[in-house]
C-alpha positions as CSV (number, residue, x, y, z in Angstrom):
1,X,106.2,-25.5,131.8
2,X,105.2,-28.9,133.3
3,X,108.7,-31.0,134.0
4,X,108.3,-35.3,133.7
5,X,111.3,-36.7,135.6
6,X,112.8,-40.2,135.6
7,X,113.9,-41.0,139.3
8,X,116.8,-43.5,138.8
9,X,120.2,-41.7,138.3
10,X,118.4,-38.4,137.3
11,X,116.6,-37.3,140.6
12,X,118.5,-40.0,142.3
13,X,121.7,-41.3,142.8
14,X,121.1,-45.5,142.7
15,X,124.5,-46.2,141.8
16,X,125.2,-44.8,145.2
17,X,122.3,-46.5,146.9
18,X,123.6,-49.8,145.3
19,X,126.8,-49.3,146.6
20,X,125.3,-48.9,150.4
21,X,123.3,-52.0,150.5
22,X,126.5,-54.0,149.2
23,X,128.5,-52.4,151.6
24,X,125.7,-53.3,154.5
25,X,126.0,-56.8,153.1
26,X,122.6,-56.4,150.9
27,X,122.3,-58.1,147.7
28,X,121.0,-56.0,144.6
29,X,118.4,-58.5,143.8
30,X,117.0,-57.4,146.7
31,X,113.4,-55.9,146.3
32,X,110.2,-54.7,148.6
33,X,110.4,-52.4,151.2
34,X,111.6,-54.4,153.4
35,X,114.7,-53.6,151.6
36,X,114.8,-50.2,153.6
37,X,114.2,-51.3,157.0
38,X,117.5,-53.7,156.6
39,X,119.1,-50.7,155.6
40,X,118.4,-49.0,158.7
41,X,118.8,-52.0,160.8
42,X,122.2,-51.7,160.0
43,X,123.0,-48.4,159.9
44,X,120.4,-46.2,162.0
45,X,121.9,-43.0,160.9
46,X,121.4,-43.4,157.0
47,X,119.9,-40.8,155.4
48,X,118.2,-41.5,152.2
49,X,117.8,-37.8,151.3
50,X,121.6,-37.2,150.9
51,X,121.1,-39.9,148.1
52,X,119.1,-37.0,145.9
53,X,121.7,-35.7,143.4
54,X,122.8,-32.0,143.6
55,X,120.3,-29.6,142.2
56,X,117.8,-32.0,141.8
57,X,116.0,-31.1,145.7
58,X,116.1,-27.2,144.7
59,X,114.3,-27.5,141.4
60,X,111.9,-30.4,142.9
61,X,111.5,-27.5,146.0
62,X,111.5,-24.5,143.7
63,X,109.3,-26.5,140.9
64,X,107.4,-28.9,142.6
65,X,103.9,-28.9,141.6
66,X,105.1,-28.7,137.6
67,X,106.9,-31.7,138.0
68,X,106.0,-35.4,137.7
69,X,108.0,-38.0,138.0
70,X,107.3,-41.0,135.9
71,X,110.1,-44.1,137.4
72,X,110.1,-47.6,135.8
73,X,110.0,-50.1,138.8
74,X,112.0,-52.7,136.5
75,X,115.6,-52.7,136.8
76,X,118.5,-52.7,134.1
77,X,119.5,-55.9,136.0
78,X,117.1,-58.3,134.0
79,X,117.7,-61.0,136.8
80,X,116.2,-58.8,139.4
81,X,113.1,-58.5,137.5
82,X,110.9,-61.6,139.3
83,X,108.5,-59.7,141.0
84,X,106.8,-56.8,139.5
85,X,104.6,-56.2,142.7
86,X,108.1,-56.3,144.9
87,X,109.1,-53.7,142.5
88,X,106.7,-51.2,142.2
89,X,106.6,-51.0,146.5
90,X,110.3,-50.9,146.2
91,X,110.1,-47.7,143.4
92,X,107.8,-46.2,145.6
93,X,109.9,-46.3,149.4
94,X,113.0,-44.8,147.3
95,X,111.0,-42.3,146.3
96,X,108.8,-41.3,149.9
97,X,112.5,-42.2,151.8
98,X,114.3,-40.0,149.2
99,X,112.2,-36.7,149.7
100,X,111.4,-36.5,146.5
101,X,107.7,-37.5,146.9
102,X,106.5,-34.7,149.3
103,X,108.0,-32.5,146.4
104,X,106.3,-33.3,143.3
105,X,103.2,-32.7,142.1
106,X,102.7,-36.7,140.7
107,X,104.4,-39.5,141.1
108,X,103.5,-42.3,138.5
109,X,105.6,-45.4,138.7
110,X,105.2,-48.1,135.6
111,X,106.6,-51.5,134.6
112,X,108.5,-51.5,131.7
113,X,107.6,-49.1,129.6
114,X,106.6,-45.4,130.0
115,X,104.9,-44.6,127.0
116,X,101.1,-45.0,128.1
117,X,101.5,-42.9,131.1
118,X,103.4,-40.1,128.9
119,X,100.9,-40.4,125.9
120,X,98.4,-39.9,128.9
121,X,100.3,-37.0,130.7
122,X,101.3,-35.6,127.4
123,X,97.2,-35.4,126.4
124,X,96.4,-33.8,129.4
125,X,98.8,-31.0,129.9
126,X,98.6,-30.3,126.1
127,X,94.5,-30.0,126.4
128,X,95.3,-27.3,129.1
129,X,97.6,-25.6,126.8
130,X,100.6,-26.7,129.1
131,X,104.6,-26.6,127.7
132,X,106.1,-30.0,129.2
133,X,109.8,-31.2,128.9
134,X,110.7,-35.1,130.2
135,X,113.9,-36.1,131.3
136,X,115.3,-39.3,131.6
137,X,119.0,-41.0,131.7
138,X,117.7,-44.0,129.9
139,X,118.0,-43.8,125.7
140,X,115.2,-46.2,125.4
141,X,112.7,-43.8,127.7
142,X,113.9,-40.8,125.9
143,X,113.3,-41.9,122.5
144,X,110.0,-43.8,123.3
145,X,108.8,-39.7,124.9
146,X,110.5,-38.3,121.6
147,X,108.4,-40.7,119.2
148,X,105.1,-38.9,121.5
149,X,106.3,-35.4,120.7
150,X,107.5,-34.5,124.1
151,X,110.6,-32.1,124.2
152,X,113.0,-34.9,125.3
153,X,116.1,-34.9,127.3
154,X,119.0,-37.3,128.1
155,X,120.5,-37.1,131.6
156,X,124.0,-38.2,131.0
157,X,125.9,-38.8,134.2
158,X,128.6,-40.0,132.6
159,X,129.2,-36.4,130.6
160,X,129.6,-38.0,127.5
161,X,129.1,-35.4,125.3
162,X,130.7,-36.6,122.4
163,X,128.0,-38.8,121.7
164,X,125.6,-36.0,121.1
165,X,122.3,-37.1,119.7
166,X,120.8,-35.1,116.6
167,X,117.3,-35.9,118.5
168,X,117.6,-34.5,121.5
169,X,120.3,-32.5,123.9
170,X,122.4,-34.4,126.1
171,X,123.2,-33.0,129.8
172,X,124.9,-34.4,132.9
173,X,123.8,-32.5,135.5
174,X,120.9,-30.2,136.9
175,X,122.5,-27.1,136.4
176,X,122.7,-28.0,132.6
177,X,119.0,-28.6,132.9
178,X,117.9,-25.4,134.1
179,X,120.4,-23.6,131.6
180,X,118.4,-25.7,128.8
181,X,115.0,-24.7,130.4
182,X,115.4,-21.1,130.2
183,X,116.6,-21.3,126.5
184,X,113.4,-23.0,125.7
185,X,111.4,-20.5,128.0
């Protein structure tokens, strides 16, 4: 089973990440790596890696070369969307700074949409007779995998379960995930 995982509040905690750079006096719209030597400017000690939501480092460390992550660079915040360039090198540093890269077996980071690079991931791993699964905490990114065929999951932080989907499951944490994994196995 190959695993395609969204970064951003699935792997990731941004919310959390957001909440450091305005507590360090850092706007959100503030993009580039760059972003990440201010961070440690001001506080030397941070360490990105205690950003990577619980669960999500064990099944990157026990799973690693069957997963691929597949991050947007754009944000939800429309406004902070100027620079696409800015953007993608910012995806990237979250992802090296977070651990995250060293652990997975690809790392594709897009614009806007995903569906290209998971058409071209899906043809792949399907010519080599490969089961894959994607994971994402965006609807949009989960339908748009659905619509390929790709065994689609929403990542629901939130735990809203009550607004269960008849297309695909909704979980809210990584231990759901591997539950769900091992059903399908």
């Amino acid at each position: 089973m190959k695993y395609i995982l969204d970064f951003d509040e699935v792997l990731f905690n941004t919310t959390a990440l957001k909440a450091k750079m305005t507590t360090l006096g850092i706007p959100e719209s503030a993009r580039g790596p760059e972003v990440f030597d201010l961070i440690m400017q001001k506080d030397p000690e941070f360490d990105f890696t205690t950003l990577v939501f619980s669960g999500a480092g064990k099944f990157l460390a026990d799973h690693g070369s069957d997963c691929i992550i597949v991050s947007s660079a754009t944000s939800e915040t429309i406004e902070n969307n100027t620079d696409l360039e800015k953007q993608l090198e910012f995806q990237m540093s979250k992802i090296v700074l977070s651990g995250m890269y060293s652990l997975a077996g690809e790392v594709h980071i897009v614009g806007s949409s995903k569906s290209e690079t998971l058409q071209e991931i899906k043809n792949t791993l399907e010519s080599k007779g490969e089961d894959l699964v994607f994971m994402d905490d965006r609807v949009r990114y989960v339908h748009e995998a659905h619509a390929l065929g790709i065994k689609s999951i929403l990542m629901d932080r939130s735990c809203q379960k009550d607004l269960e989907s008849s297309d695909f499951p909704r979980i809210c944490s990584f231990t759901e995930f591997v539950e769900l994994v091992e059903k399908w196995s």
